[in-house]
PDB file of N, CA, C and O in Angstrom:
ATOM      1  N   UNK A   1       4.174  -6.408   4.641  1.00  0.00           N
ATOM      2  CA  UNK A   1       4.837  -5.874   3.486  1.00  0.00           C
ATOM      3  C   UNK A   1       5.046  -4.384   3.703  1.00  0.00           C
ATOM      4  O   UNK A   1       4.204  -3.626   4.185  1.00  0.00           O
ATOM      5  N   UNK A   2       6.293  -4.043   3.281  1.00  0.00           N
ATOM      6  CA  UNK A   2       6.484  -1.970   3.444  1.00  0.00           C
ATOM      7  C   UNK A   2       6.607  -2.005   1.801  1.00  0.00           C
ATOM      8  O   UNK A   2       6.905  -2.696   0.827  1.00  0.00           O
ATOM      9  N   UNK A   3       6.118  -0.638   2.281  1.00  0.00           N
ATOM     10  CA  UNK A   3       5.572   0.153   0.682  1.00  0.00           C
ATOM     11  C   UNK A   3       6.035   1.515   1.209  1.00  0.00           C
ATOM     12  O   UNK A   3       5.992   2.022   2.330  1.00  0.00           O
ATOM     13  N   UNK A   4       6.465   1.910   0.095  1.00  0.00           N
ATOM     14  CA  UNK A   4       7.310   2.999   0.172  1.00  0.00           C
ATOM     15  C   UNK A   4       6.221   3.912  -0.269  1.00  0.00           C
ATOM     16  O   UNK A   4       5.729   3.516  -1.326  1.00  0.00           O
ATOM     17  N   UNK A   5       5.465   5.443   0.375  1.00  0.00           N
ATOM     18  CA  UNK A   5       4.679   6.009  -0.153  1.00  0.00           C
ATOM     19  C   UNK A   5       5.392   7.338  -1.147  1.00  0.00           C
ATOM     20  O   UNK A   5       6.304   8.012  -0.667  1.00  0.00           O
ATOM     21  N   UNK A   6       4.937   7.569  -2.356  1.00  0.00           N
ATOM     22  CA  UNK A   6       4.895   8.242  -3.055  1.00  0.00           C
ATOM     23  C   UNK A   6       4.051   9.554  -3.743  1.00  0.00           C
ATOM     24  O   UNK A   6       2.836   9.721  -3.640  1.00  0.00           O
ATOM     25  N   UNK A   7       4.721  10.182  -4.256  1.00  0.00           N
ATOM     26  CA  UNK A   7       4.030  11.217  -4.617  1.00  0.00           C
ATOM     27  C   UNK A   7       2.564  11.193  -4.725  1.00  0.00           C
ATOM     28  O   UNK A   7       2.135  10.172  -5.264  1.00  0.00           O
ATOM     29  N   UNK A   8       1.723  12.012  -4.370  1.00  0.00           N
ATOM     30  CA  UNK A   8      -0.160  12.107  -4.865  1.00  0.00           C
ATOM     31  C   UNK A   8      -0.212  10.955  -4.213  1.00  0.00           C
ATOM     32  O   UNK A   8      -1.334  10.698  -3.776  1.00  0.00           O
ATOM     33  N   UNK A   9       0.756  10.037  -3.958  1.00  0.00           N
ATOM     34  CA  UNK A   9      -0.872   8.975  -2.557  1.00  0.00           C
ATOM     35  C   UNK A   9      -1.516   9.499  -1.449  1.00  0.00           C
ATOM     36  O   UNK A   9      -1.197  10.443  -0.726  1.00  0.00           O
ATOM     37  N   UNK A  10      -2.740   8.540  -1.409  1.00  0.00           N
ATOM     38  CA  UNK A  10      -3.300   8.562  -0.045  1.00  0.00           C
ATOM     39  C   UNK A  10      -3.287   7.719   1.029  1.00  0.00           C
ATOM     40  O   UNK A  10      -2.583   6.710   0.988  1.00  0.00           O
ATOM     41  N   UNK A  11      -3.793   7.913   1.752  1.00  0.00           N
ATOM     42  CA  UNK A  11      -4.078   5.987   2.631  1.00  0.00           C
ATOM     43  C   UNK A  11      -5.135   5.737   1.954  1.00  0.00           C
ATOM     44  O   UNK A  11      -5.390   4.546   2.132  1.00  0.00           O
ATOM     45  N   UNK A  12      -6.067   6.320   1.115  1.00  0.00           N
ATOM     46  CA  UNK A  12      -7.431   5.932   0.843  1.00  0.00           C
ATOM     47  C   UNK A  12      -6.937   5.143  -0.628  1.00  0.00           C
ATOM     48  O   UNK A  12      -7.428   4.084  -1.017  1.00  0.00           O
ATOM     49  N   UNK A  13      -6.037   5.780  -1.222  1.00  0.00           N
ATOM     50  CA  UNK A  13      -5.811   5.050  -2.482  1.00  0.00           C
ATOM     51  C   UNK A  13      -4.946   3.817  -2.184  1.00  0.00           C
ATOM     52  O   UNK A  13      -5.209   2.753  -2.746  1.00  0.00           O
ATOM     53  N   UNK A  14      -3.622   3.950  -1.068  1.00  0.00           N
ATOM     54  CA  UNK A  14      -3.274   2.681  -0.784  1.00  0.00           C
ATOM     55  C   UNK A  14      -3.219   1.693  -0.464  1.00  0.00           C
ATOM     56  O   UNK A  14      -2.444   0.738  -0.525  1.00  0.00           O
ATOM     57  N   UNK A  15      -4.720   2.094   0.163  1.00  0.00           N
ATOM     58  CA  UNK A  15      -6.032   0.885   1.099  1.00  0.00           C
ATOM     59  C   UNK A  15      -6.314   0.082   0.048  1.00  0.00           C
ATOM     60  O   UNK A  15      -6.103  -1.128  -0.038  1.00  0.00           O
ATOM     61  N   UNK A  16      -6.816   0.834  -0.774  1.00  0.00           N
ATOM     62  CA  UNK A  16      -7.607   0.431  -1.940  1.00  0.00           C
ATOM     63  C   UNK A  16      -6.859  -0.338  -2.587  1.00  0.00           C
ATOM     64  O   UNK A  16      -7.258  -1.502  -2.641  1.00  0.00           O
ATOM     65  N   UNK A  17      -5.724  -0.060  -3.200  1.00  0.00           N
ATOM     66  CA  UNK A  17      -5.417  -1.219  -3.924  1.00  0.00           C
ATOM     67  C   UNK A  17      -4.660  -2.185  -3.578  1.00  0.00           C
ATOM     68  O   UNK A  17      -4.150  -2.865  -4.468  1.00  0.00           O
ATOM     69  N   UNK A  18      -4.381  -2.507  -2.073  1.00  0.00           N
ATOM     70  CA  UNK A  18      -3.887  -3.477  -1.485  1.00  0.00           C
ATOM     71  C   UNK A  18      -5.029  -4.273  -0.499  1.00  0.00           C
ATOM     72  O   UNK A  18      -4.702  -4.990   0.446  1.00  0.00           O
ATOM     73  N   UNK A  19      -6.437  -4.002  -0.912  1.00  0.00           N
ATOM     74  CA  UNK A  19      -7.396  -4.766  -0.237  1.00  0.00           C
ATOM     75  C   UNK A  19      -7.079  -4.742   0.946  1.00  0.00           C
ATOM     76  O   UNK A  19      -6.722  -5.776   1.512  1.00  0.00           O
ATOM     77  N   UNK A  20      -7.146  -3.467   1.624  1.00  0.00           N
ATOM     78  CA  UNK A  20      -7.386  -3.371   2.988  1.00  0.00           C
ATOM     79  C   UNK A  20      -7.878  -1.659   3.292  1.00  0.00           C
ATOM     80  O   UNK A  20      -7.896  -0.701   2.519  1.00  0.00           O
ATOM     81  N   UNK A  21      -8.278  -1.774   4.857  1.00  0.00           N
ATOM     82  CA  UNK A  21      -8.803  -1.100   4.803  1.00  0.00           C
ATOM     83  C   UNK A  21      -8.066   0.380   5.492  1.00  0.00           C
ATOM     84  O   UNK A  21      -7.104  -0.004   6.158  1.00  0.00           O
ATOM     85  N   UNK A  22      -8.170   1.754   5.554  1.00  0.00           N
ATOM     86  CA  UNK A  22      -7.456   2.702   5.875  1.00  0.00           C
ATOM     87  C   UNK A  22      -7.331   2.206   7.723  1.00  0.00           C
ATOM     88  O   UNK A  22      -6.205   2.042   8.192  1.00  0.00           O
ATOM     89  N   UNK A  23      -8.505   2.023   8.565  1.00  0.00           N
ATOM     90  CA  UNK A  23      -7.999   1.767  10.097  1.00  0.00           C
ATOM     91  C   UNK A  23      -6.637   0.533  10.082  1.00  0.00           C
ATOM     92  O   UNK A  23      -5.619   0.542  10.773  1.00  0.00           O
ATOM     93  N   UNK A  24      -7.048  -0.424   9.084  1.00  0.00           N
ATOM     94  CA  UNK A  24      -6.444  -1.194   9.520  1.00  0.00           C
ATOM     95  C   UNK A  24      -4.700  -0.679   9.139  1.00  0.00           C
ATOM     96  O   UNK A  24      -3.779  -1.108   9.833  1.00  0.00           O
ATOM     97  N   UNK A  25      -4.462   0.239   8.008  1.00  0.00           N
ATOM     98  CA  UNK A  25      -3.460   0.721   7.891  1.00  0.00           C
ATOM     99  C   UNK A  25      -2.507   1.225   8.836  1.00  0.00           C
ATOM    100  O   UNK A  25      -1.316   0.963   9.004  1.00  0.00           O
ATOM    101  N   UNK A  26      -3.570   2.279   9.617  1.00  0.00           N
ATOM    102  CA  UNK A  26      -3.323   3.378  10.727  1.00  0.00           C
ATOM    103  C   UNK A  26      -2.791   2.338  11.608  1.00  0.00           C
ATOM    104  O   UNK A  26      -1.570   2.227  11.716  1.00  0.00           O
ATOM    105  N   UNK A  27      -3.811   1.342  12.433  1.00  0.00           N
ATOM    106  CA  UNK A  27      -3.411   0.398  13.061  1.00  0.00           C
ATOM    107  C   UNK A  27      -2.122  -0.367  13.102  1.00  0.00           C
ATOM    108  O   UNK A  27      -1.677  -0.876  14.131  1.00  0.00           O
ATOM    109  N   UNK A  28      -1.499  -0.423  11.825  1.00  0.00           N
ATOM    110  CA  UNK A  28       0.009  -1.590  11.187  1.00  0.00           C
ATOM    111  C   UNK A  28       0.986  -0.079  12.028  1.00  0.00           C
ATOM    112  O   UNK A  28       1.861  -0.130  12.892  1.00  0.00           O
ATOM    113  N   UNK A  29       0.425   1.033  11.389  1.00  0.00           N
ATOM    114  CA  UNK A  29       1.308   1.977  11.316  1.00  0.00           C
ATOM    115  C   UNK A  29       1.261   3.527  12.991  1.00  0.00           C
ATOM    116  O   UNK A  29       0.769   4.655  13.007  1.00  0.00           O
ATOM    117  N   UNK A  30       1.895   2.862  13.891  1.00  0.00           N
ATOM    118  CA  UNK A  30       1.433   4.125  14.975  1.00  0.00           C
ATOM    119  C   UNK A  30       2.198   5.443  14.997  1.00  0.00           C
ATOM    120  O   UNK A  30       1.988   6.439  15.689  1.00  0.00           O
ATOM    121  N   UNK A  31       3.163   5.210  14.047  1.00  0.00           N
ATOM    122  CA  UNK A  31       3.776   6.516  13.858  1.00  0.00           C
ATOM    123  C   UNK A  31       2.955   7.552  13.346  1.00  0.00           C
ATOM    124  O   UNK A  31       3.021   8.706  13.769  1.00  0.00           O
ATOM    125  N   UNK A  32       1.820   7.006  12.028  1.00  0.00           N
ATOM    126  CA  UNK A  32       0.600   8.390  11.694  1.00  0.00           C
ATOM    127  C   UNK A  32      -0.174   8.549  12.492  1.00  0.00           C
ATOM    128  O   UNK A  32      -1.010   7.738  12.890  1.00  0.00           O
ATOM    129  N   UNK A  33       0.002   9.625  12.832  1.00  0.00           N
ATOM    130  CA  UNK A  33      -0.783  10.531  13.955  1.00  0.00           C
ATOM    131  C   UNK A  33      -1.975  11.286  13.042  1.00  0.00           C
ATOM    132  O   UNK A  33      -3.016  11.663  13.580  1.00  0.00           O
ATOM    133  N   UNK A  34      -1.741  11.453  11.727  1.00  0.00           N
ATOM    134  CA  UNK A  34      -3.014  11.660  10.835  1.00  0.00           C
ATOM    135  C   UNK A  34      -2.986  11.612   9.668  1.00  0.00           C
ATOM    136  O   UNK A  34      -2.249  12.202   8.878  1.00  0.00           O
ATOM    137  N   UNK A  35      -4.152  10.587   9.427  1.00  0.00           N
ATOM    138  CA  UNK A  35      -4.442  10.340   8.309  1.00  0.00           C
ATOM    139  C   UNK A  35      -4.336  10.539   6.734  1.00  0.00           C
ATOM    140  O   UNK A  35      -4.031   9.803   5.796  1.00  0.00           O
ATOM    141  N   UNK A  36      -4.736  11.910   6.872  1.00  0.00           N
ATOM    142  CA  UNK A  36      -4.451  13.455   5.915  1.00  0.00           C
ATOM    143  C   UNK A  36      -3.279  14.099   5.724  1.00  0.00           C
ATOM    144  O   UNK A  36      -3.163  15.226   5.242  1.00  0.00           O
ATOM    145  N   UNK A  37      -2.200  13.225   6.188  1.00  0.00           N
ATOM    146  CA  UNK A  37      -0.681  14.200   6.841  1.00  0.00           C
ATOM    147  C   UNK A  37       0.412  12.792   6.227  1.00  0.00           C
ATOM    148  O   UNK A  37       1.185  12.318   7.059  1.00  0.00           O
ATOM    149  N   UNK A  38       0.414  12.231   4.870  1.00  0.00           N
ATOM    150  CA  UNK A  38       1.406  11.672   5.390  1.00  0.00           C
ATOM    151  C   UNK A  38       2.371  11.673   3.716  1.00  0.00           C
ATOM    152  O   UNK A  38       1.867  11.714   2.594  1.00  0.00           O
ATOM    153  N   UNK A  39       3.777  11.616   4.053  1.00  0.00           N
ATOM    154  CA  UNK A  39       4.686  12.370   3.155  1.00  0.00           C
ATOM    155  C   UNK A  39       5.876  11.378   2.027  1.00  0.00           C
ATOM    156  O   UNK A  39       6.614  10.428   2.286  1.00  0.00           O
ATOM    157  N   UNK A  40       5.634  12.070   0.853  1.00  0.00           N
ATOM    158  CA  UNK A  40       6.488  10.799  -0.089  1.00  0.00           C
ATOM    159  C   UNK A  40       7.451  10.161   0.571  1.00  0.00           C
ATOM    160  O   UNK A  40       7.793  10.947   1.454  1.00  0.00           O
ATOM    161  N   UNK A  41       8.256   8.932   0.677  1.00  0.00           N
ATOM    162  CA  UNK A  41       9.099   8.523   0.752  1.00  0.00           C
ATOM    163  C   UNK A  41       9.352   8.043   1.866  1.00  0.00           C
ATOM    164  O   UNK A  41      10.336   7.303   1.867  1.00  0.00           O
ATOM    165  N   UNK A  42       8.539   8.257   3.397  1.00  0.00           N
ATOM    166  CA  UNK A  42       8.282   7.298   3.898  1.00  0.00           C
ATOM    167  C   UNK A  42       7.663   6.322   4.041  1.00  0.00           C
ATOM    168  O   UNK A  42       6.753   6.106   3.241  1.00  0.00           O
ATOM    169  N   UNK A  43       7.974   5.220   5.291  1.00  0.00           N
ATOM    170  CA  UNK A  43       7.724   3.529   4.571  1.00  0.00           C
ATOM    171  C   UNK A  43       6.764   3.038   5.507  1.00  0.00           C
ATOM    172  O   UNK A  43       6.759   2.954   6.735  1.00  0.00           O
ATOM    173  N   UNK A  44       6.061   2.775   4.728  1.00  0.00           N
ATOM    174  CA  UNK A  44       4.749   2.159   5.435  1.00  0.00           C
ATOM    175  C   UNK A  44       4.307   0.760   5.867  1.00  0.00           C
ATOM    176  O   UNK A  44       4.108   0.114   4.839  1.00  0.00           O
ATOM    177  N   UNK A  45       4.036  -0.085   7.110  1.00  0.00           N
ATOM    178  CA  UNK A  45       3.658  -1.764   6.849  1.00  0.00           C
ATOM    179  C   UNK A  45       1.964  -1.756   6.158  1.00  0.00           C
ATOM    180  O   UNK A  45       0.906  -1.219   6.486  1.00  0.00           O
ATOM    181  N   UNK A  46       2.306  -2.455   5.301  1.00  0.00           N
ATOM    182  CA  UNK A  46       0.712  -2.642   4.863  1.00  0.00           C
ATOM    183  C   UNK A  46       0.147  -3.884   5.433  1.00  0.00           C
ATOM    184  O   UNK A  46       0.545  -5.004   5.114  1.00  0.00           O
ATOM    185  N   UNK A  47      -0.704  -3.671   6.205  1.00  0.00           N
ATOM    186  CA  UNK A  47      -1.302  -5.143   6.441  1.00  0.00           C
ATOM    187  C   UNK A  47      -1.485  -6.684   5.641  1.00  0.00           C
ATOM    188  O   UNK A  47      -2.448  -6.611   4.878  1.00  0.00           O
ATOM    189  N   UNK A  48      -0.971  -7.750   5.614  1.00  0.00           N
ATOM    190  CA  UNK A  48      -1.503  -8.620   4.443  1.00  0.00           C
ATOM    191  C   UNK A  48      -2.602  -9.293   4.321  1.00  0.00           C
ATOM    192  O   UNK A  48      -3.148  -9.761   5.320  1.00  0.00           O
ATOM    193  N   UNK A  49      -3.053  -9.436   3.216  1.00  0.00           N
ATOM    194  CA  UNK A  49      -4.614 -10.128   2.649  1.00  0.00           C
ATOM    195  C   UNK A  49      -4.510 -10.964   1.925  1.00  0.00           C
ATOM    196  O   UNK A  49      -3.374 -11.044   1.458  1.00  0.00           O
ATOM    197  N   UNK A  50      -5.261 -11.745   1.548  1.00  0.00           N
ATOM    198  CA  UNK A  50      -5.502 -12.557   0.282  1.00  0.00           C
ATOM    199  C   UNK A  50      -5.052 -11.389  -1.104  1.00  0.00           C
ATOM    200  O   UNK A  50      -3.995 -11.019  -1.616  1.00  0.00           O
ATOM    201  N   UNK A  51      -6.401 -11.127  -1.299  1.00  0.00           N
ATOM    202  CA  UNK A  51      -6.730  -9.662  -1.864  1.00  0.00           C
ATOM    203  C   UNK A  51      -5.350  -8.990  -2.394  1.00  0.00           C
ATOM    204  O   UNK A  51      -4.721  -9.036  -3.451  1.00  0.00           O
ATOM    205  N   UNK A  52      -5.160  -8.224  -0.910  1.00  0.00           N
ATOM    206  CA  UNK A  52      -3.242  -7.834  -1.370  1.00  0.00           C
ATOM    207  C   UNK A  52      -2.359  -8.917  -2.086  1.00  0.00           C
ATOM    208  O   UNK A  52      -1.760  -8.681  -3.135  1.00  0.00           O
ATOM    209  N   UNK A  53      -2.331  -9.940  -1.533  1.00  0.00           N
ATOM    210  CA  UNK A  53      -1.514 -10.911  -2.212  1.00  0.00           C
ATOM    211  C   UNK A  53      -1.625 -11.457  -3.305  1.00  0.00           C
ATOM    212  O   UNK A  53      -0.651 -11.972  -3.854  1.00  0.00           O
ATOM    213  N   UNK A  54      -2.789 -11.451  -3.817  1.00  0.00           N
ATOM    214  CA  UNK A  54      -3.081 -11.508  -5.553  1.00  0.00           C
ATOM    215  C   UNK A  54      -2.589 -10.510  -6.353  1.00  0.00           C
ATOM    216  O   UNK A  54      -1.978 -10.646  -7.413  1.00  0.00           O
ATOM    217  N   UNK A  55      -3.024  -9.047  -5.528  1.00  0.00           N
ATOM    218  CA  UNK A  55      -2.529  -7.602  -6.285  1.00  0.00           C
ATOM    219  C   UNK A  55      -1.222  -7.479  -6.613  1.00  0.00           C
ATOM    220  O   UNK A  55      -0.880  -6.835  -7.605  1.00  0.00           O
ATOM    221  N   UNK A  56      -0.274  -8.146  -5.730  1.00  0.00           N
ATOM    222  CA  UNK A  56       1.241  -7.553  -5.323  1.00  0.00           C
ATOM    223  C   UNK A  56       1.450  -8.922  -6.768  1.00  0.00           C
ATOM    224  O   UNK A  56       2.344  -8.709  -7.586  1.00  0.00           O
ATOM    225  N   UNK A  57       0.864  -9.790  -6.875  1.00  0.00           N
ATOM    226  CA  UNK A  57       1.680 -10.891  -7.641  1.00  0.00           C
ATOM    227  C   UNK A  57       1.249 -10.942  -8.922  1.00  0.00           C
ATOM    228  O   UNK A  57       1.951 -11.606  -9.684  1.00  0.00           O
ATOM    229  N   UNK A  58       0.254 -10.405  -9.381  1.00  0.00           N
ATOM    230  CA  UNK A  58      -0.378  -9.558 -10.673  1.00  0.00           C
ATOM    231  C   UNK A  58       0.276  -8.531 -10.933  1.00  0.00           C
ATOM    232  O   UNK A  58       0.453  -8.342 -12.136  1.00  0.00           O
ATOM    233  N   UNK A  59       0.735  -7.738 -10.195  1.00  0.00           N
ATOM    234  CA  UNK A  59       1.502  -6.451 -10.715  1.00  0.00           C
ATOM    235  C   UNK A  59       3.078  -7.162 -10.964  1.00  0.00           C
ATOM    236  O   UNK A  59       3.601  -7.138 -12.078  1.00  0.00           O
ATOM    237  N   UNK A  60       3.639  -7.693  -9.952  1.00  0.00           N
ATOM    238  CA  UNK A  60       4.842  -8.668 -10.622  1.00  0.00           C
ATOM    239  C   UNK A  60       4.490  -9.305 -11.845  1.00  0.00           C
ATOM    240  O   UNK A  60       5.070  -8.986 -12.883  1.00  0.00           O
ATOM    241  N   UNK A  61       3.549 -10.223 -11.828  1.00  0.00           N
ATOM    242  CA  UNK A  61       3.155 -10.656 -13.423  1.00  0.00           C
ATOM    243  C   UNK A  61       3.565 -10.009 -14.449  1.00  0.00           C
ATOM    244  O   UNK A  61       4.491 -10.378 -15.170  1.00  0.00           O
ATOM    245  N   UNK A  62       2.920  -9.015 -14.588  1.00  0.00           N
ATOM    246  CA  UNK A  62       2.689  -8.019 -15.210  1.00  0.00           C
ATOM    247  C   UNK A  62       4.239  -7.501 -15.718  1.00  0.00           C
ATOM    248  O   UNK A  62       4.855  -7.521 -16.783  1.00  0.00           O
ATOM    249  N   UNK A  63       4.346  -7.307 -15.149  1.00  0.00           N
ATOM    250  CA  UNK A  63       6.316  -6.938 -15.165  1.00  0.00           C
ATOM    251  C   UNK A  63       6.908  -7.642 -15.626  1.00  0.00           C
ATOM    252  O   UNK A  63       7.444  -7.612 -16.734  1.00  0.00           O
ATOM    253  N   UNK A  64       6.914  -8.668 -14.573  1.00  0.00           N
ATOM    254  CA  UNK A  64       7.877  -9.690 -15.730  1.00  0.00           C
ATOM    255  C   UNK A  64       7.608  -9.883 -16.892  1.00  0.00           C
ATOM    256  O   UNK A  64       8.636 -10.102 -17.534  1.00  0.00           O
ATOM    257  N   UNK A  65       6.424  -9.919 -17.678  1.00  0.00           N
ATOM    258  CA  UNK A  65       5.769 -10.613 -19.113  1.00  0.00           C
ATOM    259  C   UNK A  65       5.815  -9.213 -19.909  1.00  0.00           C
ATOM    260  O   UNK A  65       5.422  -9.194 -21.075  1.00  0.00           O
ATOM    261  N   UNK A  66       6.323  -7.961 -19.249  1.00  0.00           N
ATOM    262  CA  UNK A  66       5.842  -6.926 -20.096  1.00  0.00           C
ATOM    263  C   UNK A  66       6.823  -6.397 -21.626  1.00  0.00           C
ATOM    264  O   UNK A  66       6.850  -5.681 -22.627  1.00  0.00           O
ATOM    265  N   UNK A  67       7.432  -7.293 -20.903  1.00  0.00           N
ATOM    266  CA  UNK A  67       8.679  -7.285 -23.022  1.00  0.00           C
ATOM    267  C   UNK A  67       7.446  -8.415 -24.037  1.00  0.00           C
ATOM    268  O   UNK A  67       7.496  -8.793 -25.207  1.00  0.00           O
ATOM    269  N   UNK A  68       6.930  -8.544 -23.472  1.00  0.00           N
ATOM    270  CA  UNK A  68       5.983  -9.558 -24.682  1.00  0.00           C
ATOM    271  C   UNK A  68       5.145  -8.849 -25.753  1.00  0.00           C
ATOM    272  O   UNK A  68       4.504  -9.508 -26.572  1.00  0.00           O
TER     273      UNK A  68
END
Protein backbone atom coordinates (compact mmCIF):
# COMPACT_ATOMS: atom_id res chain seq x y z
CA UNK A 1 0.00 0.00 0.00
CA UNK A 2 1.54 3.88 -0.72
CA UNK A 3 0.66 6.45 1.65
CA UNK A 4 1.24 9.67 0.86
CA UNK A 5 3.27 11.34 3.89
CA UNK A 6 2.02 14.47 5.34
CA UNK A 7 2.54 17.27 7.32
CA UNK A 8 3.96 16.57 11.30
CA UNK A 9 4.40 12.75 10.38
CA UNK A 10 6.89 10.48 11.39
CA UNK A 11 7.94 6.95 10.47
CA UNK A 12 7.39 6.40 14.19
CA UNK A 13 3.80 7.62 14.00
CA UNK A 14 3.24 5.89 10.59
CA UNK A 15 4.59 2.60 11.90
CA UNK A 16 2.34 2.88 14.50
CA UNK A 17 -0.73 3.12 13.09
CA UNK A 18 -0.36 0.81 10.29
CA UNK A 19 0.96 -2.08 12.63
CA UNK A 20 4.29 -2.23 11.51
CA UNK A 21 7.33 -1.60 12.42
CA UNK A 22 9.79 1.64 11.48
CA UNK A 23 12.87 -1.07 10.00
CA UNK A 24 10.44 -2.73 8.32
CA UNK A 25 9.29 0.64 6.72
CA UNK A 26 12.92 1.74 5.89
CA UNK A 27 13.28 -1.73 4.43
CA UNK A 28 9.79 -1.36 1.82
CA UNK A 29 11.38 2.05 1.27
CA UNK A 30 15.42 2.39 0.01
CA UNK A 31 15.11 5.71 -1.15
CA UNK A 32 15.21 6.98 2.93
CA UNK A 33 18.54 7.33 3.60
CA UNK A 34 17.22 8.73 7.11
CA UNK A 35 14.89 8.13 9.20
CA UNK A 36 14.57 11.70 10.80
CA UNK A 37 14.66 13.34 7.20
CA UNK A 38 11.60 12.60 5.49
CA UNK A 39 9.24 15.30 3.66
CA UNK A 40 5.30 15.98 3.14
CA UNK A 41 4.08 14.71 0.05
CA UNK A 42 6.21 12.10 -0.78
CA UNK A 43 4.96 8.47 -1.27
CA UNK A 44 5.77 5.87 0.74
CA UNK A 45 5.18 1.62 0.38
CA UNK A 46 3.94 0.61 3.68
CA UNK A 47 4.47 -2.87 4.33
CA UNK A 48 1.11 -5.03 4.71
CA UNK A 49 -0.26 -6.70 7.95
CA UNK A 50 -3.19 -8.09 9.28
CA UNK A 51 -3.08 -5.25 11.82
CA UNK A 52 -2.70 -2.64 8.86
CA UNK A 53 -5.46 -4.22 7.11
CA UNK A 54 -8.04 -3.93 9.80
CA UNK A 55 -6.75 -0.17 10.35
CA UNK A 56 -7.00 0.87 6.61
CA UNK A 57 -10.72 -0.81 6.58
CA UNK A 58 -11.91 0.78 9.93
CA UNK A 59 -10.86 4.09 8.86
CA UNK A 60 -12.86 3.44 5.45
CA UNK A 61 -15.69 2.30 7.76
CA UNK A 62 -15.63 5.06 9.42
CA UNK A 63 -16.04 7.28 6.39
CA UNK A 64 -18.36 5.79 4.73
CA UNK A 65 -20.99 5.62 7.86
CA UNK A 66 -19.89 9.13 8.90
CA UNK A 67 -23.23 11.07 7.55
CA UNK A 68 -25.01 8.86 10.22
Amino acid sequence: MQYTIQKGDTLNIIAKFYGVSVDEIMNANIQIKNRDKIRAGDTIEIPSTVKGSFLRLWAWYKQLFSFI
